[in-house]
C-alpha positions as CSV (number, residue, x, y, z in Angstrom):
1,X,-2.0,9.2,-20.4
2,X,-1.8,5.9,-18.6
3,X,-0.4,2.3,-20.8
4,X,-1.5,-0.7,-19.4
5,X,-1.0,-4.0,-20.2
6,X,-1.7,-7.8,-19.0
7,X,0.8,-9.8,-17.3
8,X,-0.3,-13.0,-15.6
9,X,0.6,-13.3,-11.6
10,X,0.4,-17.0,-10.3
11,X,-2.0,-17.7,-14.0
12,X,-4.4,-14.6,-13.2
13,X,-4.4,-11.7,-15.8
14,X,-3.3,-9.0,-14.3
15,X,-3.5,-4.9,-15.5
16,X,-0.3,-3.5,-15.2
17,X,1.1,0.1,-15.8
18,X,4.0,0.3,-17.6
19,X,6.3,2.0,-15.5
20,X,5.3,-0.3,-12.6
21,X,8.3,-2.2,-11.4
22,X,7.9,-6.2,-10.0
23,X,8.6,-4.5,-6.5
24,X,5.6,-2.1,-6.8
25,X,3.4,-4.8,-8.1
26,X,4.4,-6.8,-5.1
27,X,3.6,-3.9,-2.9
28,X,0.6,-3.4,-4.5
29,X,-0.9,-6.6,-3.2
30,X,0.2,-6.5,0.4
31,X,2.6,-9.0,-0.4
32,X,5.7,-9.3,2.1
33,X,9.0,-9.5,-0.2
34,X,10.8,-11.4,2.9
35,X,8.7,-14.4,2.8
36,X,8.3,-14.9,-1.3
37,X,10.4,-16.6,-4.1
38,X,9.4,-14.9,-7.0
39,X,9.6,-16.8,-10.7
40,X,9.5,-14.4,-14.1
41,X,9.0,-16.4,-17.1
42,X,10.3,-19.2,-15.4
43,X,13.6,-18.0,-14.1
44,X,14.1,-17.4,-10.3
45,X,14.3,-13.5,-9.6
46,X,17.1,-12.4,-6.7
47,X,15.5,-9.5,-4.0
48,X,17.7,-7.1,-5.4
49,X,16.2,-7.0,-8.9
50,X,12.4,-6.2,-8.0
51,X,13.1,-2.4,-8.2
52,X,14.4,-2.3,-11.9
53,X,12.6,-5.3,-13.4
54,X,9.6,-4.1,-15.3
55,X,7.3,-6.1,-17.4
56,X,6.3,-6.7,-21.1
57,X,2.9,-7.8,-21.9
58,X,2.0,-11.0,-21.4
59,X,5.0,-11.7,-19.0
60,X,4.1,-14.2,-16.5
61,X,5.3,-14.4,-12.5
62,X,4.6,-17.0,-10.1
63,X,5.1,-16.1,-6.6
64,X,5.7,-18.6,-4.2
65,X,5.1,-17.9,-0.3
66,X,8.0,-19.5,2.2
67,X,5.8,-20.8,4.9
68,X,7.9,-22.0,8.2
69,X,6.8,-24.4,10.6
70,X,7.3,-27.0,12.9
């Protein structure tokens, strides 16, 4: 039997599995984890931690894209 629960990701409720972890969220949505700062209730996440960081309901992330230019 499948939990879920709602986080928020950038303010949009999101259904999330329990046993998901922030890096399969973020592979979930396509999202590339070399170009992203990632905030979890307001505290800056390192790389390292997105395989064992997993969520409680209503924990919130922001994830910010690095955009380069010139």
């Amino acid at each position: 039997m499948k939990h879920y629960f709602t986080i928020f990701i950038n303010g949009d409720p999101f259904n999330c599995d329990f046993s998901m972890s922030l890096s399969d969220i973020l592979r979930y949505l396509d999202i590339d984890v070399n170009n992203v700062i990632i905030e979890y209730n307001n505290d800056i996440i390192n790389k390292i931690q997105f395989n064992s960081l997993f969520f409680k309901p209503q924990d919130s992330i922001e994830i910010i894209t690095i955009v380069g230019g010139g």
